[in-house]
N, C-alpha and C positions, 0 to 999 in steps of 0.2 A: 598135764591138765587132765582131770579127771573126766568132764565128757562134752558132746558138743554141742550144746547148750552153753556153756562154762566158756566155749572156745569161740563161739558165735558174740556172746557178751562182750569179750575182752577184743575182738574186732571191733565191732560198733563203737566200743567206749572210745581205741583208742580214734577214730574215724571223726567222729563228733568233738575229740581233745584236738584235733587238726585242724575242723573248719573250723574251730576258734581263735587258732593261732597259737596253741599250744601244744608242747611235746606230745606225741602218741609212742606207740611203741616201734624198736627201731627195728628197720624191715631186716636186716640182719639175722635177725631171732626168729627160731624154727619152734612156733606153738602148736603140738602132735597133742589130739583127746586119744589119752592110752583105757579109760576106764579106769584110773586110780593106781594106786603106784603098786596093789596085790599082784595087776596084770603087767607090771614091766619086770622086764626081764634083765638080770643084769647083762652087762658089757662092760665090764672092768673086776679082772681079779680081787680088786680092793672092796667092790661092792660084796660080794660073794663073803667075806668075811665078816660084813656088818650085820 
């Protein structure tokens, strides 16, 4: 997620898709604002070679 604006959005929306009675997103899922994907660093060998 690029920042937390973006990250605050995609709360709400999914919040509001709930008290409708519709899927949101599932709490499982870990939404980090990194600043855009220049600032993530890899953690996987496999990344480092793309």
């Amino acid at each position: 997620m690029e920042g937390s604006s973006d990250f605050v959005f995609l709360m709400r929306m999914s919040d509001y898709l709930i008290s409708q009675g519709r899927a949101g997103l599932d709490p499982r899922l870990a939404i980090i604002p990194v600043g855009g994907i220049g600032d993530i660093r890899p953690s996987s060998p496999l990344w480092d070679a793309a």
